[in-house]
DSSP file (Angstrom, degrees, kcal/mol; ACC not computed):
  #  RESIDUE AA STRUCTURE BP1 BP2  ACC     N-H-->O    O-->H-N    N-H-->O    O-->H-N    TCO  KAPPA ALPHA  PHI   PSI    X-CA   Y-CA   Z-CA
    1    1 A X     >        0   0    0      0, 0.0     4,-0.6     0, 0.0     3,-0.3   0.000 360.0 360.0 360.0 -41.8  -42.2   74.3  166.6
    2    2 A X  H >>  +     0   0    0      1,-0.2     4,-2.5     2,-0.2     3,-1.9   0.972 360.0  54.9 -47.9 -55.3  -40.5   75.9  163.4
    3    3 A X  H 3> S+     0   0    0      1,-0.3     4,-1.1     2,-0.2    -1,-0.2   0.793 105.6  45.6 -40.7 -45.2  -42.5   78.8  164.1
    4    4 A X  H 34>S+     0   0    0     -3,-0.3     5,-0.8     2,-0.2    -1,-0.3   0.395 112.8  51.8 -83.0  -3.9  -41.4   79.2  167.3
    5    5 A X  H X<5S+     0   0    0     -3,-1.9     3,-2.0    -4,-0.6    -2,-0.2   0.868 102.5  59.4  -9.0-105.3  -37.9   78.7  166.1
    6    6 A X  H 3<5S+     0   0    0     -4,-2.5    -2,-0.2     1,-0.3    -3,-0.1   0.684 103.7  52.1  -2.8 -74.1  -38.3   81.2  163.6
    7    7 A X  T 3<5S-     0   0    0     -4,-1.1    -1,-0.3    -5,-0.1     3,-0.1   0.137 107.6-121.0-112.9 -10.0  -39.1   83.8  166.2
    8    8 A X  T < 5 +     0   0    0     -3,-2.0     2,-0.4     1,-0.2    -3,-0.2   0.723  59.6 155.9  80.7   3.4  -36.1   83.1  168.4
    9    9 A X      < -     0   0    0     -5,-0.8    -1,-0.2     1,-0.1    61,-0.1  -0.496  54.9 -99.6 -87.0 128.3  -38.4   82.3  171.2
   10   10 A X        +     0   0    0     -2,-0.4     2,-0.3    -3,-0.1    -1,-0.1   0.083  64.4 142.6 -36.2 130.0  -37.1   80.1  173.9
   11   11 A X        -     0   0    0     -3,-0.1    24,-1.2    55,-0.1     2,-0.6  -0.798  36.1-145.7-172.1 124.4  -38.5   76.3  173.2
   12   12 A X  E     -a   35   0A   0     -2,-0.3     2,-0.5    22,-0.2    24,-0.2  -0.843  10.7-145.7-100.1 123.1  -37.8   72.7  173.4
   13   13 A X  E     -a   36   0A   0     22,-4.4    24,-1.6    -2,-0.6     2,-0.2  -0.627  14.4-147.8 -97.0 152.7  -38.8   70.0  171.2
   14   14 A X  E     +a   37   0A   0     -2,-0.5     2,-0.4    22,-0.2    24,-0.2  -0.725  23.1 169.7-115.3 137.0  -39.5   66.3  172.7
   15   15 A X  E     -a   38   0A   0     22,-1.3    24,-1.6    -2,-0.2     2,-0.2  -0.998  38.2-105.2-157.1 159.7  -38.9   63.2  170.9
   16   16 A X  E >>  -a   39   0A   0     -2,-0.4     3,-2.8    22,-0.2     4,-0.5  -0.454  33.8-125.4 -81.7 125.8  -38.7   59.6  171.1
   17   17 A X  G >4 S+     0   0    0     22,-4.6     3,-2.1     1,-0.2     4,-0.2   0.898 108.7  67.2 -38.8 -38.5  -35.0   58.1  171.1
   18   18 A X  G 34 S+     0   0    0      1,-0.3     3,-0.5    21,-0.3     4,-0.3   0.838  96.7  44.1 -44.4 -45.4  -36.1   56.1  168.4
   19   19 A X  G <> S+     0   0    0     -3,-2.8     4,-0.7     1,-0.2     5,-0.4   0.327  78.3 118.8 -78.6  -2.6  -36.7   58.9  165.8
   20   20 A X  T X< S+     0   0    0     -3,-2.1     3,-0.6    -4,-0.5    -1,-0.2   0.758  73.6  44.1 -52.6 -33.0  -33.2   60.4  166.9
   21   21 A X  T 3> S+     0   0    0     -3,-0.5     4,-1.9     1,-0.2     3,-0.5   0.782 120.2  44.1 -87.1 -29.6  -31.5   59.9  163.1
   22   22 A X  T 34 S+     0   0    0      1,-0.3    -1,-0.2    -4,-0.3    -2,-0.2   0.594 108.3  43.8-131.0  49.3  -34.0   61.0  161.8
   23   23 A X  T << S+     0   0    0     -4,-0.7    -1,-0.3    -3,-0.6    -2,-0.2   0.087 117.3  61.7-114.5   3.8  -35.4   64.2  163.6
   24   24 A X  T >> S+     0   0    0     -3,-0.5     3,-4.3    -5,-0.4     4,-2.3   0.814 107.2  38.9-115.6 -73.1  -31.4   64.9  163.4
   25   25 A X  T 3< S+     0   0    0     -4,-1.9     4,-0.3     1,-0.3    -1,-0.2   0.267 111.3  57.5 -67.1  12.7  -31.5   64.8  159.6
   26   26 A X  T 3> S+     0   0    0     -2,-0.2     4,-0.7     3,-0.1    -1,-0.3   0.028 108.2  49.3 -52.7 -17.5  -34.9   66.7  159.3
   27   27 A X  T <4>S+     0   0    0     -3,-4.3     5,-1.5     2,-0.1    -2,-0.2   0.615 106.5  55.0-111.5 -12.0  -33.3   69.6  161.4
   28   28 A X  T  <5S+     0   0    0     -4,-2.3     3,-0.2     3,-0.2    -3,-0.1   0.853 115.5  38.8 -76.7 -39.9  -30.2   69.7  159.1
   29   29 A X  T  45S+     0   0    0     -4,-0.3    -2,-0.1     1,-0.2    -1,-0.1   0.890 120.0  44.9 -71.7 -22.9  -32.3   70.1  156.1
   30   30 A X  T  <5S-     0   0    0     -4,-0.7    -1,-0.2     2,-0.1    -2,-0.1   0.173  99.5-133.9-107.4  17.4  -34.8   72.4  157.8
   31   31 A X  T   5 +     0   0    0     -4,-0.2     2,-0.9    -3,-0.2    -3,-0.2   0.958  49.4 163.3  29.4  68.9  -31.8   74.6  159.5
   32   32 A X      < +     0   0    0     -5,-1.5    -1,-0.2     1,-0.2    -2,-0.1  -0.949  19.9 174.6-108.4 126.8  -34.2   74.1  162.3
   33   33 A X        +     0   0    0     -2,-0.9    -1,-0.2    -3,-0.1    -2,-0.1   0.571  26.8 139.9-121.7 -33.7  -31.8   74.9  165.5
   34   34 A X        -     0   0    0    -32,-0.1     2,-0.4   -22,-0.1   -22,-0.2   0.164  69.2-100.4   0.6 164.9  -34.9   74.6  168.2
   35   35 A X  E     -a   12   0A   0    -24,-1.2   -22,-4.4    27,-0.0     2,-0.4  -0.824  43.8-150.0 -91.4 140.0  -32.8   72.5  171.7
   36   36 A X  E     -a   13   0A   0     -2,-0.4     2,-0.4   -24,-0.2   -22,-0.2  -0.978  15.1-164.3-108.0 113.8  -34.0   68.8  171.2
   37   37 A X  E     -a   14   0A   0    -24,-1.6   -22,-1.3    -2,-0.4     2,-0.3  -0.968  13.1-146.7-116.5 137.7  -34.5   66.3  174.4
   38   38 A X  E     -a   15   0A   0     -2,-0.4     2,-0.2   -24,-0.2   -22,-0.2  -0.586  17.2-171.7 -86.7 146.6  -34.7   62.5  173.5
   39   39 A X  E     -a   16   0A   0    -24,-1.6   -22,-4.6    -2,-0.3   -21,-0.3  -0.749  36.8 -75.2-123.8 167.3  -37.0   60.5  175.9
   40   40 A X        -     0   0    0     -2,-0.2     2,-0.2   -24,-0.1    -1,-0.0  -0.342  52.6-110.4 -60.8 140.5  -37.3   56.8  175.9
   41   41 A X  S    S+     0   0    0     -2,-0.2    -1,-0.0     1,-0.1    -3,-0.0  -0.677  87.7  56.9-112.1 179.9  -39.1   55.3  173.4
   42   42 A X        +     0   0    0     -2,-0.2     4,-0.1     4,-0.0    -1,-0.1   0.696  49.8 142.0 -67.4 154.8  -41.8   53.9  173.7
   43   43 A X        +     0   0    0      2,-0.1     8,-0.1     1,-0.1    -2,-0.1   0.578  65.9  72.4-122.5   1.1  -44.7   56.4  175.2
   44   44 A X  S    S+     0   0    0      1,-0.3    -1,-0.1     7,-0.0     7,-0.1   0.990  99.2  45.6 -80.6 -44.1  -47.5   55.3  173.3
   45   45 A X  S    S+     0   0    0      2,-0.0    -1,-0.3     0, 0.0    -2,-0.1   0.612  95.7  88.8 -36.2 -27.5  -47.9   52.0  175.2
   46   46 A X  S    S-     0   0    0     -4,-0.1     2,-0.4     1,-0.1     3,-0.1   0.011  73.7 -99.9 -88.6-169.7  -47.5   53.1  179.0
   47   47 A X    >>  -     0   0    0      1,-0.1     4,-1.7     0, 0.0     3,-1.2  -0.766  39.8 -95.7 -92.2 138.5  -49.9   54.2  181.7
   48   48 A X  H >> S+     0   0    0     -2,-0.4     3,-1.6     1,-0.2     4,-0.5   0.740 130.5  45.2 -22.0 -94.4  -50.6   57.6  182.8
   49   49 A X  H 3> S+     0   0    0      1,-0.3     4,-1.6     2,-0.2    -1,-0.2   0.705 108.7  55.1 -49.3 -38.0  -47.9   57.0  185.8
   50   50 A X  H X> S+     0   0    0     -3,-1.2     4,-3.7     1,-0.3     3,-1.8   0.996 109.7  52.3 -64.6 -50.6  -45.3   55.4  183.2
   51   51 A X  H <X S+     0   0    0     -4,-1.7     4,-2.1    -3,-1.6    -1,-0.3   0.801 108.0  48.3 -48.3 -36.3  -46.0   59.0  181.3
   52   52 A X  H 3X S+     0   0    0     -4,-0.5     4,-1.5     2,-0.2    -1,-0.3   0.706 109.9  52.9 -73.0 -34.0  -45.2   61.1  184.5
   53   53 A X  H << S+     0   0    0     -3,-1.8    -2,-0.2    -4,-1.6    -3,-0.2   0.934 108.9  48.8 -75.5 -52.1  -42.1   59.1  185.0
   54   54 A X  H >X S+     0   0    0     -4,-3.7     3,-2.2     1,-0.2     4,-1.2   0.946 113.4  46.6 -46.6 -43.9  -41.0   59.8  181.5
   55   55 A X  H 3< S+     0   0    0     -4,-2.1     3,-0.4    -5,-0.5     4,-0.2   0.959 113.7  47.1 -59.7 -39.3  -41.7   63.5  181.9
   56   56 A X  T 3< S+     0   0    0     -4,-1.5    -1,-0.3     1,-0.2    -2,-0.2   0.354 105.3  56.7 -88.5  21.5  -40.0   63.6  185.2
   57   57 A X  T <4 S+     0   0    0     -3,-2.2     4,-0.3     2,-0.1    -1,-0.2   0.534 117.5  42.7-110.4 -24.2  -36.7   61.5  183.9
   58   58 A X  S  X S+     0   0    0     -4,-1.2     4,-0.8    -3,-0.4    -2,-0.2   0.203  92.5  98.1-113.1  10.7  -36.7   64.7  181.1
   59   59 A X  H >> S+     0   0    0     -4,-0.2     3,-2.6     2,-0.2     4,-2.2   0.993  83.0  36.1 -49.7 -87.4  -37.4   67.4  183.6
   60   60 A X  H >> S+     0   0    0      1,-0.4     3,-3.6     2,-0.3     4,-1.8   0.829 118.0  54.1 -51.8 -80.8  -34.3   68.9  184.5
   61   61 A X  H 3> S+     0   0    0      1,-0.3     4,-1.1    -4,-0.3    -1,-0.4   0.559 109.8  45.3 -51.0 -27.2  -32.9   68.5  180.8
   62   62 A X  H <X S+     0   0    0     -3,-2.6     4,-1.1    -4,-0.8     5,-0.4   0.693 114.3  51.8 -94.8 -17.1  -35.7   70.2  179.2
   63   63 A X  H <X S+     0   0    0     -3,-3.6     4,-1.2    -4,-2.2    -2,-0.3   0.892 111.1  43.6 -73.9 -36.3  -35.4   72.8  181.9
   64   64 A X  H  X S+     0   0    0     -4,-1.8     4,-0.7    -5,-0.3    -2,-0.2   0.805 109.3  60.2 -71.3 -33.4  -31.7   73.4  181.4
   65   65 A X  H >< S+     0   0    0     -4,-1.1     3,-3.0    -5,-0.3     4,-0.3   0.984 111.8  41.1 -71.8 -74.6  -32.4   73.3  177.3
   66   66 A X  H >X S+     0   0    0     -4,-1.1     3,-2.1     1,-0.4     4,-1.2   0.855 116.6  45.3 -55.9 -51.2  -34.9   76.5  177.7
   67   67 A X  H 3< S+     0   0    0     -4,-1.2    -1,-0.4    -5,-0.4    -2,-0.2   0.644 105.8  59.6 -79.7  -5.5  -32.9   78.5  180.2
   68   68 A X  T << S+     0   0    0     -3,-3.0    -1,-0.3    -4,-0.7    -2,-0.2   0.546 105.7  52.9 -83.0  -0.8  -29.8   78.0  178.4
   69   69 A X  T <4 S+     0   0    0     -3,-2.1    -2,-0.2    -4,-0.3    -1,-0.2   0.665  84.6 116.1 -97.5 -22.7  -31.6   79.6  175.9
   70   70 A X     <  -     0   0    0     -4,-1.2     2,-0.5     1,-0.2    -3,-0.0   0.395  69.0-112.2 -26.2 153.5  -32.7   82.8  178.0
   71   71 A X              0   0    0      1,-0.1    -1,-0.2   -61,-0.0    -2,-0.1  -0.955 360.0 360.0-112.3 137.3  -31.5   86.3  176.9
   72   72 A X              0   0    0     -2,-0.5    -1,-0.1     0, 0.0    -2,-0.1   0.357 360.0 360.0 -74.7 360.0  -29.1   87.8  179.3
């Protein structure tokens, strides 16, 4: 994802609310500017459906993150 960063290319990275302090302070040291959307934690536990629900609860936001990123 730094790579893709780097390279200015539209991208969003997905992470579990939990990790939120400290994916926040790992992108202040790593000047890493990527859009972040937090999901609910936890994802390792569910079922295939429970995963599709998460994904579709983070749709729209991860959709908005990338196209706000767009070049005009």
């Amino acid at each position: 994802m730094l790579e893709i960063d780097l390279k200015g290319l539209p991208a969003v990275a997905l992470f579990s609310e939990e990790f939120r302090s400290g994916v926040e302070a790992w992108r202040d040291t790593q000047g890493f500017d990527a859009a972040a959307v937090y999901v609910r934690h936890p994802i390792q536990p569910l079922l295939e459906d429970e995963v599709h629900a998460r994904a579709d609860e983070a749709f729209d936001e991860v959709i908005g993150a990338i196209t706000a990123q767009a070049p005009n």
